[in-house]
N, C-alpha and C positions, 0 to 999 in steps of 0.2 A: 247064804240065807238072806244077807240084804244085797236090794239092788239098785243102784242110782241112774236116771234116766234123765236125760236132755230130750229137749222138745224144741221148734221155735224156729231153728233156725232158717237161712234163705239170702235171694237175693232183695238189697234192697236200694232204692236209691239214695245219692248223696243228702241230707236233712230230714231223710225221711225213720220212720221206728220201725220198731221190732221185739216182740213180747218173747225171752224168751222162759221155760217152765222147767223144773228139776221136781222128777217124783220120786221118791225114797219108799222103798218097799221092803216088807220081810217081815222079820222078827223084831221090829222096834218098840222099844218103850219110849223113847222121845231122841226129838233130834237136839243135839246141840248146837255148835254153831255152823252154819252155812256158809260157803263160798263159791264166789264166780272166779274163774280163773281164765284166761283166754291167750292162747302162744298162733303169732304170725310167722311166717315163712320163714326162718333164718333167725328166728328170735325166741329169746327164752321166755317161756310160758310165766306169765307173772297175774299178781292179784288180779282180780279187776272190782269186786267189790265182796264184803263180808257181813253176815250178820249172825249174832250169837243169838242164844234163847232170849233173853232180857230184850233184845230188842235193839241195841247200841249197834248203828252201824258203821262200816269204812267204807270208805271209796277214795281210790286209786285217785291221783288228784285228776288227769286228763280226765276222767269220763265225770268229776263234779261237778253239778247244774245238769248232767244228759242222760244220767241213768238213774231209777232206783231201784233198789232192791227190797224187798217185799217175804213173808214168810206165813206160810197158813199150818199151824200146828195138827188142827184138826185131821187135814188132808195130808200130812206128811211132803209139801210141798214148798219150795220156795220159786222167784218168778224174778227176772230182771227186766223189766221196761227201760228200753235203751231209745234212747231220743235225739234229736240233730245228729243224726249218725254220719259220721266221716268216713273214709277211704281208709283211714287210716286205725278204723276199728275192726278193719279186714281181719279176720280169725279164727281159729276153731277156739269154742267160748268150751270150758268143761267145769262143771259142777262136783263140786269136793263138800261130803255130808260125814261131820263127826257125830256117831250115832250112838245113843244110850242102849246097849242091848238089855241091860236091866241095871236098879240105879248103881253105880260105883262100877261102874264095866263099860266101856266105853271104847269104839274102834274108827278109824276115818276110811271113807271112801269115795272112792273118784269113778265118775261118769265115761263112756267111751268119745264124750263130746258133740257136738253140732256145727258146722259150721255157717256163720254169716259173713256174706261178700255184700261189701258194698260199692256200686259202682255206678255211674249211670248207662 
């Protein structure tokens, strides 16, 4: 009943950005907290940045100063604007939504992902 959606992704060049968008649909009463999550070729999928209701966010330390992360409650939507992007931010990025199905009921879910190559 709820579904988490990636958007955004692409080829892009070396310092160049890239918006990308997580929609959260279903039966929600409100999202909790947000995450970007992103696993390269051979590599274990790790944070890439977080943000809860309140609004406190994290970021993974390599992408601090190039990305942020962003959240529209309204739209059941959260967005990473990823900036000076490197080679080495090569990855399928997946969106992970802890979702209030109604208050005190609470379930997490992950996106099938998107992938951004960056290369020139």
């Amino acid at each position: 009943q709820v579904q988490v959606v990636e958007s955004g992704g692409g080829l892009v060049q070396p310092g160049g950005s890239l918006r990308l968008s997580c929609a959260a649909s279903g039966s929600i009463y409100r999202l909790n907290k947000m995450g970007w999550y992103r696993q390269a070729p051979g590599k274990e999928r790790e944070l890439v940045a977080e943000i809860p209701y309140g609004d406190i966010v994290n970021y993974a330390d390599d992408v601090k100063g190039r990305f942020i992360i962003s959240r529209d409650n309204a739209r059941n939507t959260v967005t990473l604007q990823m900036n000076s992007l490197k080679a080495e931010d090569t990855a399928v990025y997946y969106c992970n939504a802890n979702v209030a199905l109604r208050l005190g009921i609470a379930a997490s879910y992950w996106g099938k992902g998107t992938l951004v190559t960056v290369s020139s």
